[in-house]
Every structure is written in structure tokens, then in C-alpha cells.
N, CA, C and O atoms as CSV, one atom per row, in Angstrom:
chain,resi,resn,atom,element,x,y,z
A,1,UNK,N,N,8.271,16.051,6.162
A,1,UNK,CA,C,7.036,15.345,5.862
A,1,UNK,C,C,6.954,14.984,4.380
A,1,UNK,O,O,6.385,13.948,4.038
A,2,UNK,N,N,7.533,15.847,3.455
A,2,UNK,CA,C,7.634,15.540,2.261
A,2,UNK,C,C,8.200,14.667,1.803
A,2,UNK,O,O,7.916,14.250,0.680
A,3,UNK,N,N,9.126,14.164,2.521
A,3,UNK,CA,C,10.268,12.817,2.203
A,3,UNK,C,C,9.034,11.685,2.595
A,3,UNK,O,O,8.931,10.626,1.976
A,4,UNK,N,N,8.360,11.968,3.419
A,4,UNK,CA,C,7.071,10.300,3.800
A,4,UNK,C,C,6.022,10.226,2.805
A,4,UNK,O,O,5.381,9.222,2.496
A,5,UNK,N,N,5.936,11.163,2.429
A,5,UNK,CA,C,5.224,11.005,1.017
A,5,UNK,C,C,4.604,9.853,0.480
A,5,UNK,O,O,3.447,9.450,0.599
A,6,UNK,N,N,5.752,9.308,-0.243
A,6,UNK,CA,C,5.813,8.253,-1.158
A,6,UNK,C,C,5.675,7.087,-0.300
A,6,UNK,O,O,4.761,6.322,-0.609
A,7,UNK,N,N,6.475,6.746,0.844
A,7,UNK,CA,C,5.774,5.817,1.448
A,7,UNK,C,C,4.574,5.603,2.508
A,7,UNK,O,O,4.404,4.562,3.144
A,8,UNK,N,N,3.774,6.757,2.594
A,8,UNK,CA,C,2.719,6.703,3.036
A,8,UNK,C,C,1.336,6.243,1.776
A,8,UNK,O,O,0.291,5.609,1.921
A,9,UNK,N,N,1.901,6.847,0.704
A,9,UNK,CA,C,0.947,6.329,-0.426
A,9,UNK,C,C,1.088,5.198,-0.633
A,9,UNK,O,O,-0.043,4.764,-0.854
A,10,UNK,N,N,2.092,4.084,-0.733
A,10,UNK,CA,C,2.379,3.278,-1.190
A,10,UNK,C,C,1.602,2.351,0.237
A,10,UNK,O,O,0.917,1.392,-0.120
A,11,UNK,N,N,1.677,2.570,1.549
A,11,UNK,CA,C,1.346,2.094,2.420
A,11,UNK,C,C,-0.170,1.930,2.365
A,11,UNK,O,O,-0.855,0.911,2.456
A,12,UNK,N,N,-0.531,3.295,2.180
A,12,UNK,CA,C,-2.425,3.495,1.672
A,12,UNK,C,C,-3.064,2.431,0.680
A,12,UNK,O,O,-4.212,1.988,0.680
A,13,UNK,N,N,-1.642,2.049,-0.449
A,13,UNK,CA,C,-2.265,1.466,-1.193
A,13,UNK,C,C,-2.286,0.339,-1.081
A,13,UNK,O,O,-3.151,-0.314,-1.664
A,14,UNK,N,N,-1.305,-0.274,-0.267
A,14,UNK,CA,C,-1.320,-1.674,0.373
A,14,UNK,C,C,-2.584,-2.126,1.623
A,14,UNK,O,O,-3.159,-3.152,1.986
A,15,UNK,N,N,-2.576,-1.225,1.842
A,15,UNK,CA,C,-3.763,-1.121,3.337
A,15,UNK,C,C,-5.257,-1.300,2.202
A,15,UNK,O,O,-5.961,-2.308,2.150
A,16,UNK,N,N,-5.377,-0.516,1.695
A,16,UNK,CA,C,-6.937,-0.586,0.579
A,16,UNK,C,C,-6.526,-1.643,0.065
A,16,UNK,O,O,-7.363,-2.496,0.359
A,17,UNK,N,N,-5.447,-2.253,-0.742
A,17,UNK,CA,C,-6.143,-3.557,-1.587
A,17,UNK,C,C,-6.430,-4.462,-0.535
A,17,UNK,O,O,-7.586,-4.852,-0.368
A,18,UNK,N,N,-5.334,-4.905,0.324
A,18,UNK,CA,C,-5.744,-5.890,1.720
A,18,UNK,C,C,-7.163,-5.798,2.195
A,18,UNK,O,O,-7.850,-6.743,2.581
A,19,UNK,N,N,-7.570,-4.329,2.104
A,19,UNK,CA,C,-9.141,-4.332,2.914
A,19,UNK,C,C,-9.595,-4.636,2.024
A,19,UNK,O,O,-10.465,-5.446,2.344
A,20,UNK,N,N,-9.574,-4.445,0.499
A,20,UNK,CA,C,-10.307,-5.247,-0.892
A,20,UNK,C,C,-10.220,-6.840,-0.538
A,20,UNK,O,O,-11.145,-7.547,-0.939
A,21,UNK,N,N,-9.356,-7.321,0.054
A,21,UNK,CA,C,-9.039,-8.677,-0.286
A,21,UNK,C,C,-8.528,-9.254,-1.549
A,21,UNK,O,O,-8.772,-10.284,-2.178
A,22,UNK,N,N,-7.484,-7.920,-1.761
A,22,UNK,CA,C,-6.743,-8.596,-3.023
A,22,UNK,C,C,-5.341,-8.375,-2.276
A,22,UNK,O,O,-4.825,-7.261,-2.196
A,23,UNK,N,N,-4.852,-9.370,-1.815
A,23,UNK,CA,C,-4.173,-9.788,-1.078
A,23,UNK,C,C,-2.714,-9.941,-1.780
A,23,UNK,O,O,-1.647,-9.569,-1.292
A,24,UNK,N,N,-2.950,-10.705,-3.294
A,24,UNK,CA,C,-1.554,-11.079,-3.980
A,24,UNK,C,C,-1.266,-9.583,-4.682
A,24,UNK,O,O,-0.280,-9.219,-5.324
A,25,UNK,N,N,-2.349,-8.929,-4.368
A,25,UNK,CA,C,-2.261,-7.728,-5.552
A,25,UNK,C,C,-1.383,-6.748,-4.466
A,25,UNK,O,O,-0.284,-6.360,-4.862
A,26,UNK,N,N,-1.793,-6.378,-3.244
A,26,UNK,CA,C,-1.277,-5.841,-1.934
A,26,UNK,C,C,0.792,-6.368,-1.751
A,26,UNK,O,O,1.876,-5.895,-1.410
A,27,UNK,N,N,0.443,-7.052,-2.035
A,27,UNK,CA,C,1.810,-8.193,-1.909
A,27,UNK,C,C,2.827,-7.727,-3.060
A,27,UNK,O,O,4.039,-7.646,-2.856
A,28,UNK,N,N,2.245,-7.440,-4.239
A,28,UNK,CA,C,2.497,-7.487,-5.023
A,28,UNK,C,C,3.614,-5.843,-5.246
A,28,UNK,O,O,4.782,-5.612,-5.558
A,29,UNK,N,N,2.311,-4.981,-4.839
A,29,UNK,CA,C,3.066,-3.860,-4.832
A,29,UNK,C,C,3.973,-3.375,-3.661
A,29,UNK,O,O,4.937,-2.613,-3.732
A,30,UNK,N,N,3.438,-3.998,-2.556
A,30,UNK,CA,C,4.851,-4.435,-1.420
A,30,UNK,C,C,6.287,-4.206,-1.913
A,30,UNK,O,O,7.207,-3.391,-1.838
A,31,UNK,N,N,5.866,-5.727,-2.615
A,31,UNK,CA,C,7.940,-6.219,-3.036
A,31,UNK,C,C,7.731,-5.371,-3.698
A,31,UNK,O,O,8.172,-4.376,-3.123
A,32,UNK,N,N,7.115,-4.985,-5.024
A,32,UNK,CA,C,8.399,-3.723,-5.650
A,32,UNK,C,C,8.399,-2.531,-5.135
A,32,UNK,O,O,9.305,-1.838,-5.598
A,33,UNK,N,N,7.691,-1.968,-4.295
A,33,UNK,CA,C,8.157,-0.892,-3.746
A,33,UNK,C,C,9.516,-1.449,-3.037
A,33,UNK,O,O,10.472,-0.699,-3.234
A,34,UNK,N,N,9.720,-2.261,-2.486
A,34,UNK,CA,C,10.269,-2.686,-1.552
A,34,UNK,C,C,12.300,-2.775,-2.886
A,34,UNK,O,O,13.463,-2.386,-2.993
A,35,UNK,N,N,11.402,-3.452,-3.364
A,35,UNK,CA,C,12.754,-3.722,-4.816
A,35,UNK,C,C,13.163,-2.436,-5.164
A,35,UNK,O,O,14.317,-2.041,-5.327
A,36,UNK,N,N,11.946,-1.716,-5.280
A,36,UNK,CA,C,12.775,-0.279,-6.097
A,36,UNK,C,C,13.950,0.692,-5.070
A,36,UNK,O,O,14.961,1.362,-5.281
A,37,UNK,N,N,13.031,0.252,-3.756
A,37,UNK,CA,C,14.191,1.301,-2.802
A,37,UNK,C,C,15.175,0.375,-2.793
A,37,UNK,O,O,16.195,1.038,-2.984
A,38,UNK,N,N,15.535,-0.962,-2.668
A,38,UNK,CA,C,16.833,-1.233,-2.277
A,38,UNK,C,C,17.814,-1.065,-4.062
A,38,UNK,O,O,19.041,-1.106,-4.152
A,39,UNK,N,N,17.083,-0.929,-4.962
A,39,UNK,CA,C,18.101,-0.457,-6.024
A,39,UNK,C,C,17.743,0.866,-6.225
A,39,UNK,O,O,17.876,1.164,-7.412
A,40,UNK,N,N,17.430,1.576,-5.690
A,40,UNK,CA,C,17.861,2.962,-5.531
A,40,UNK,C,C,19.031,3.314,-4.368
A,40,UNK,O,O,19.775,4.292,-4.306
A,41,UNK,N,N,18.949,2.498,-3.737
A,41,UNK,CA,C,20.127,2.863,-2.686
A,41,UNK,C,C,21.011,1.985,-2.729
A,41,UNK,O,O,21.688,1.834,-1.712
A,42,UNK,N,N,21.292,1.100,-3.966
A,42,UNK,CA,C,22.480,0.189,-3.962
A,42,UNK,C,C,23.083,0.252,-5.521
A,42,UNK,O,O,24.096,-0.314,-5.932
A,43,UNK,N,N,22.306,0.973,-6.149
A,43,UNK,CA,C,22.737,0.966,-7.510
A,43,UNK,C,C,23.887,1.964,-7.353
A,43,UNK,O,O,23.897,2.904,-6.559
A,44,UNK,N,N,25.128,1.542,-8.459
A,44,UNK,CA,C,26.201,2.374,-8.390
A,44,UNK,C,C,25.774,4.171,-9.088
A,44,UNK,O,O,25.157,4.440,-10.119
A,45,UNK,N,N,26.378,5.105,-8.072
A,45,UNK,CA,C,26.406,6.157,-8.361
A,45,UNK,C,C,27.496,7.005,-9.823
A,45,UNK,O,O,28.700,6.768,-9.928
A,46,UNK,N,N,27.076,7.531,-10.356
A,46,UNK,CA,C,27.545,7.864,-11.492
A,46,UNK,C,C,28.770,9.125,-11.075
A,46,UNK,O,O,28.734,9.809,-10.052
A,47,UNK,N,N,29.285,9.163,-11.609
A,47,UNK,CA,C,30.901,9.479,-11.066
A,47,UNK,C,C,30.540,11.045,-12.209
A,47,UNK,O,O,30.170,10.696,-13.330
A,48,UNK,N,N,30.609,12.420,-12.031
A,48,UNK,CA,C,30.739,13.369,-12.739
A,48,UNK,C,C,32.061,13.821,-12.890
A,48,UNK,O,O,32.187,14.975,-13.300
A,49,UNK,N,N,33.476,12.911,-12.553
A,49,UNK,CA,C,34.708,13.938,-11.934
A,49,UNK,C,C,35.651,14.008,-13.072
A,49,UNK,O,O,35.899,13.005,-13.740
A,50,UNK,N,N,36.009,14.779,-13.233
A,50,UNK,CA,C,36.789,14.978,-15.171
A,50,UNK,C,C,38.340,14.551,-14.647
A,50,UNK,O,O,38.983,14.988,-13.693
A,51,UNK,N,N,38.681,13.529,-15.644
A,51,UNK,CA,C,40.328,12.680,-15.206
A,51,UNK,C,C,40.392,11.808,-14.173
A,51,UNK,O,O,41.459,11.261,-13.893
């Protein structure tokens, strides 16, 4: 449950601005949530291995 976390907040917060009727603002934080996970899971991983 701890892993849904973050996207249940992020969902909450899209759901409240929409019911605000701030619609571009809702949108807004959409894509970058949306941006940040796909470069978190596509950005190259850092290599710790000696030689």
C-alpha cells in the first residue's frame, strides 16, 4: 500500500483541481507526474562496479 502512495495523492490532486475547474492546472500536474515516472524508469542507471 505504501508503494500507491504517491499516486493516489497525485490522483487526489488531479480529482480536486478538476472539481475546482482548474482544468489546465489538473492537466498540468498530470503530464509531469506522468514525465517524472517515465524518466525515472528510463533514465540510465549508474553503474557502482570497480574495473
Amino acid at each position: 500500500m505504501k508503494v500507491l502512495l504517491p499516486w493516489l495523492a497525485v490522483l487526489a490532486v488531479v480529482l480536486l483541481l478538476d472539481a475546482l475547474h482548474l482544468g489546465v492546472l489538473a492537466t498540468a500536474v498530470a503530464v509531469t507526474w506522468l514525465v517524472y515516472c517515465v524518466w525515472t524508469w528510463v533514465r540510465p542507471r549508474k553503474s557502482n562496479r570497480a574495473g
